[in-house]
ROSE-4610 file (N, C-alpha, C; in Angstrom, 1 decimal, always signed):
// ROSE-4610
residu = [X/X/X/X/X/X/X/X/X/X/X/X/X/X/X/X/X/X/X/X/X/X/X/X/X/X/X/X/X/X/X/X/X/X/X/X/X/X/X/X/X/X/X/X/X/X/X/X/X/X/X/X/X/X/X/X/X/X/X/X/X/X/X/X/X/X/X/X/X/X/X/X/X/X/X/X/X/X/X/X/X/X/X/X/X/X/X/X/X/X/X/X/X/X/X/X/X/X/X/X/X/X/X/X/X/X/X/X/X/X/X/X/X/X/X/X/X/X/X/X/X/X/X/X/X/X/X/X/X/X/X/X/X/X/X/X/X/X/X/X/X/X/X/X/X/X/X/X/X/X/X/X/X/X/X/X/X/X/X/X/X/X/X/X/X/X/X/X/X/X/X/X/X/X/X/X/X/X/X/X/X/X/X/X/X/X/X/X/X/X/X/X/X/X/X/X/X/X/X/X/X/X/X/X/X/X/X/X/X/X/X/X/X/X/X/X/X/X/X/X/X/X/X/X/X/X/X/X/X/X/X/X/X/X/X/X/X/X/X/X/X/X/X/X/X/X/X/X/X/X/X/X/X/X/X/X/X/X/X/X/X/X/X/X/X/X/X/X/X/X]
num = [1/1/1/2/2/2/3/3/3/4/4/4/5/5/5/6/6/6/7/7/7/8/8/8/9/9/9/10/10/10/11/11/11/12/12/12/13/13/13/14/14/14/15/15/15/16/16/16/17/17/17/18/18/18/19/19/19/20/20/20/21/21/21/22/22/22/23/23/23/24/24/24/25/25/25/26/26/26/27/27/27/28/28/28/29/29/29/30/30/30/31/31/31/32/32/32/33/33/33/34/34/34/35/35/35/36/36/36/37/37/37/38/38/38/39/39/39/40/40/40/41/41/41/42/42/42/43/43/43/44/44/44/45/45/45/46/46/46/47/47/47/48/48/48/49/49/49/50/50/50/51/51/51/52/52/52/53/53/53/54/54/54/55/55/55/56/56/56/57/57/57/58/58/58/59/59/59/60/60/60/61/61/61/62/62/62/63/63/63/64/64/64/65/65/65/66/66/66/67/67/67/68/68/68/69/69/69/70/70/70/71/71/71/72/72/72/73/73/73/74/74/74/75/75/75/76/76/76/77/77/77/78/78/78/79/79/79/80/80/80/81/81/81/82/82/82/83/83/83/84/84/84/85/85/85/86/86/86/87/87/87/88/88/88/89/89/89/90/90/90]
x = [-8.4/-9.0/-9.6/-10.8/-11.8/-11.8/-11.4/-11.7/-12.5/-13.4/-14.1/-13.5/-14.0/-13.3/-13.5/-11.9/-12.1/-11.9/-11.5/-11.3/-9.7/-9.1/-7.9/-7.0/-5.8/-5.6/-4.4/-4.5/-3.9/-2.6/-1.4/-0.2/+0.3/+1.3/+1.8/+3.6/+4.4/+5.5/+6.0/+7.2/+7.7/+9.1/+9.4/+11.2/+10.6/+11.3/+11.1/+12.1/+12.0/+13.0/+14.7/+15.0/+16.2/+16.2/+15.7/+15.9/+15.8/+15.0/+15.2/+13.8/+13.6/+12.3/+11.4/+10.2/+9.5/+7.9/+7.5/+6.3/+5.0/+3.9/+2.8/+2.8/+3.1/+3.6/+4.5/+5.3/+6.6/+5.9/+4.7/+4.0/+2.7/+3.0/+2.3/+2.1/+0.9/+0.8/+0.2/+0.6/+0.7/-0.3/-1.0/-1.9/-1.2/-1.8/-0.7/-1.9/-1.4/-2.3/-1.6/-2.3/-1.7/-2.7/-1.5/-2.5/-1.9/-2.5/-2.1/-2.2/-1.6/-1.2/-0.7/-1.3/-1.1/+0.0/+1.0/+2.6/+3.1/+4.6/+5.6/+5.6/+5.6/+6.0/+5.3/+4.0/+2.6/+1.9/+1.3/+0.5/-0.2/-1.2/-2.0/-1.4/-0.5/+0.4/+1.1/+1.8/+2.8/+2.2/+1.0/+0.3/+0.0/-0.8/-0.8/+0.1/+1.4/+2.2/+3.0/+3.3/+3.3/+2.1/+1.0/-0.1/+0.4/+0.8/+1.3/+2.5/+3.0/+4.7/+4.3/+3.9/+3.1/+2.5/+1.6/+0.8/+1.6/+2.7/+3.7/+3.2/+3.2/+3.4/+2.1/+0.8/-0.4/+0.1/+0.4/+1.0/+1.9/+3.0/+4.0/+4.0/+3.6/+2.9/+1.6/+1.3/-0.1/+0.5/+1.6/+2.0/+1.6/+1.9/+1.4/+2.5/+2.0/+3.0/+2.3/+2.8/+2.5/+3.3/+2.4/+2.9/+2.2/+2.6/+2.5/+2.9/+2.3/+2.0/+1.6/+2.9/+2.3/+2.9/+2.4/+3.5/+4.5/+5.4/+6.9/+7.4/+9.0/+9.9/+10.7/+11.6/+12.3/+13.1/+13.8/+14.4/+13.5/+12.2/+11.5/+11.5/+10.8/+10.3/+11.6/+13.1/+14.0/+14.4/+14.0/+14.2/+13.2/+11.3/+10.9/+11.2/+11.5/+11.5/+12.5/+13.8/+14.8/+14.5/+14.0/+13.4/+12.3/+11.4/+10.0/+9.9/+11.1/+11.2/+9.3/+9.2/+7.5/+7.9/+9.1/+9.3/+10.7/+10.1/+10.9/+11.2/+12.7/+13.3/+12.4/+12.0/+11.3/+12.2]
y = [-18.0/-18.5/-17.3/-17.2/-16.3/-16.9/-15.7/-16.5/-15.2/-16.1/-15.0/-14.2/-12.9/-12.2/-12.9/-13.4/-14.1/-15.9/-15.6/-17.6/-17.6/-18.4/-19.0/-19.1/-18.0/-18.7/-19.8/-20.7/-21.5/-21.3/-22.6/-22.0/-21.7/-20.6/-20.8/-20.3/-20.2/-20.0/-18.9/-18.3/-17.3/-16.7/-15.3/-15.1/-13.5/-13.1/-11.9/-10.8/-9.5/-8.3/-9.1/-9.8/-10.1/-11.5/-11.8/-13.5/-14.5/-14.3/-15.5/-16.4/-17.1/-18.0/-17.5/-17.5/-17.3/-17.6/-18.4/-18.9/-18.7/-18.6/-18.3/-19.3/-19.9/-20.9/-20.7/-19.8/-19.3/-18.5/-18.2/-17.2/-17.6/-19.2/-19.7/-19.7/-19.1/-18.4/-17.3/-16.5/-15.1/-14.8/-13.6/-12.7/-12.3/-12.5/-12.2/-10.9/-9.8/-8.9/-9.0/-9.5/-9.8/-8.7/-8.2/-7.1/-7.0/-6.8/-7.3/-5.8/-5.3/-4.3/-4.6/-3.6/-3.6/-3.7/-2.1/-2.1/-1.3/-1.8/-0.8/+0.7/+1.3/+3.1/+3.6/+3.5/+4.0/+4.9/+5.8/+6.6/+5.7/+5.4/+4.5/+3.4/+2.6/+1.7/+2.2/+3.0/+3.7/+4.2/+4.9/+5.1/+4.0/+3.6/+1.9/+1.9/+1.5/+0.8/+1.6/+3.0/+3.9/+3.6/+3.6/+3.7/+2.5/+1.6/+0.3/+0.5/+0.7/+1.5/+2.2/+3.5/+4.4/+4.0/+3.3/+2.7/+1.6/+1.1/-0.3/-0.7/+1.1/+0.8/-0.2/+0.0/-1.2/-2.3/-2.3/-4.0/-4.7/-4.2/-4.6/-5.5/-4.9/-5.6/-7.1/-6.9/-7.6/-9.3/-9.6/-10.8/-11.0/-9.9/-9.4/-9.2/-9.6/-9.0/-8.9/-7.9/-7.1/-7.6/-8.1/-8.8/-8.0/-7.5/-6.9/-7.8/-8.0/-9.0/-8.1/-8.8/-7.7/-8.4/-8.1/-9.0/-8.7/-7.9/-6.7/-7.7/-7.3/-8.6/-8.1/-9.3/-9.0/-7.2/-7.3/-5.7/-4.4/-4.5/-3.3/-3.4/-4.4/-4.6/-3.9/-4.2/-3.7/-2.3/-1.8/+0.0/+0.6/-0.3/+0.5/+0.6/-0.6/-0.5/+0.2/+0.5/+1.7/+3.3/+3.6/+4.9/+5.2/+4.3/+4.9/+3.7/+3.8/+2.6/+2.6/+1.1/+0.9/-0.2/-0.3/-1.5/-1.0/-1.3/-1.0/-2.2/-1.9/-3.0/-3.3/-4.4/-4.3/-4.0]
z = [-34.3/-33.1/-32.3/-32.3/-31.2/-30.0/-28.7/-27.4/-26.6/-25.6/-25.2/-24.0/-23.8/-22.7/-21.2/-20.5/-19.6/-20.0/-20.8/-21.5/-21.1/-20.3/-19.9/-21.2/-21.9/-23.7/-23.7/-24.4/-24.4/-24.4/-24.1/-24.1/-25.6/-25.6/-27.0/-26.9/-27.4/-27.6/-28.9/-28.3/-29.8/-28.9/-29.4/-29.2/-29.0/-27.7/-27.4/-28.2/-27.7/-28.5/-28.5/-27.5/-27.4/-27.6/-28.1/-29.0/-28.3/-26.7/-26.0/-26.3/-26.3/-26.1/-24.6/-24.8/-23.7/-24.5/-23.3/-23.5/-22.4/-22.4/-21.8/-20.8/-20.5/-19.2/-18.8/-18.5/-18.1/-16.7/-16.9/-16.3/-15.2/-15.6/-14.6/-13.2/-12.7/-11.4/-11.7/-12.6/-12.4/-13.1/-12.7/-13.6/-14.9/-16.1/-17.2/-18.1/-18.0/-19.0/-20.7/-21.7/-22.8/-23.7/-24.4/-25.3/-26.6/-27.7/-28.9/-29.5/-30.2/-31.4/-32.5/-33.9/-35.1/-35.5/-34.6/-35.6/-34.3/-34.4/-33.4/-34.1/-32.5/-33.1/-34.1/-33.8/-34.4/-33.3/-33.6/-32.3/-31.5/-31.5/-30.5/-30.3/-30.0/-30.0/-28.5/-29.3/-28.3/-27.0/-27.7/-26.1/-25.1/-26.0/-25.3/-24.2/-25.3/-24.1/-23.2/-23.2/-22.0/-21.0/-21.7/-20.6/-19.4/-19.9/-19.4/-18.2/-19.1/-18.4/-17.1/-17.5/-16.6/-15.6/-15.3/-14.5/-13.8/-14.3/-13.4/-12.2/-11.6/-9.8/-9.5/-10.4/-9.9/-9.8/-10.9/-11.5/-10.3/-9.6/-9.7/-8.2/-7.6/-6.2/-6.6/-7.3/-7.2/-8.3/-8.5/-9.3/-10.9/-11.8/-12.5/-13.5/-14.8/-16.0/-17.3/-17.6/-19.2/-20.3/-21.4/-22.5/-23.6/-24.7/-26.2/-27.3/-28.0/-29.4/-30.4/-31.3/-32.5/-33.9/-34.8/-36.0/-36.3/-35.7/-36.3/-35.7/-36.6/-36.0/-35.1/-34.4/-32.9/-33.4/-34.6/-34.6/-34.4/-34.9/-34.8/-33.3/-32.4/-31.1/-30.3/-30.6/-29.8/-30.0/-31.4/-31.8/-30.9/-31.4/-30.6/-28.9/-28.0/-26.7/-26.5/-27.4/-27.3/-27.5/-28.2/-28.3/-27.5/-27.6/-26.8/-25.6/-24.7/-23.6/-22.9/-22.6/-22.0/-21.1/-20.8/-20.2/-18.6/-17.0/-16.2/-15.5/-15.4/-14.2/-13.0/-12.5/-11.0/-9.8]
């Protein structure tokens, strides 16, 4: 499925690093930045999502959350956010 930049994406469902369910309507309300990568703990990847990390303080005021999609399963997703953490407590 092709959507154009600025197309509302439909809801969908899957299981985060820690096995819980969470779905794109969970997020209802909120500005959702969704950004998709190749593989965990790959150079441009990683930058990526530091760049993400890094930047929070925009985000965090404005009702706003950062989502990463990638095809690695829940174990890689929890090694990589353990080693190269991209993700802060609010």
């Amino acid at each position: 499925m092709v959507l154009a930049a600025g197309t509302i994406a439909p809801d969908f469902s899957t299981i985060d690093d820690q096995g819980n369910p969470v779905s794109l309507s969970d997020f209802k309300g909120k500005t959702v930045v969704l950004y998709f990568y190749p593989k965990d703990d790959t150079p441009g990847c990683t930058k990526e999502a530091q760049s993400f990390r890094d930047n929070y303080d925009q985000y965090k005021d404005k009702d706003m959350v950062v989502l990463g999609v990638s095809m690695d399963d829940q174990a890689s997703h929890k090694m990589f956010k353990e080693v190269r953490p991209v993700s802060r407590e609010a």
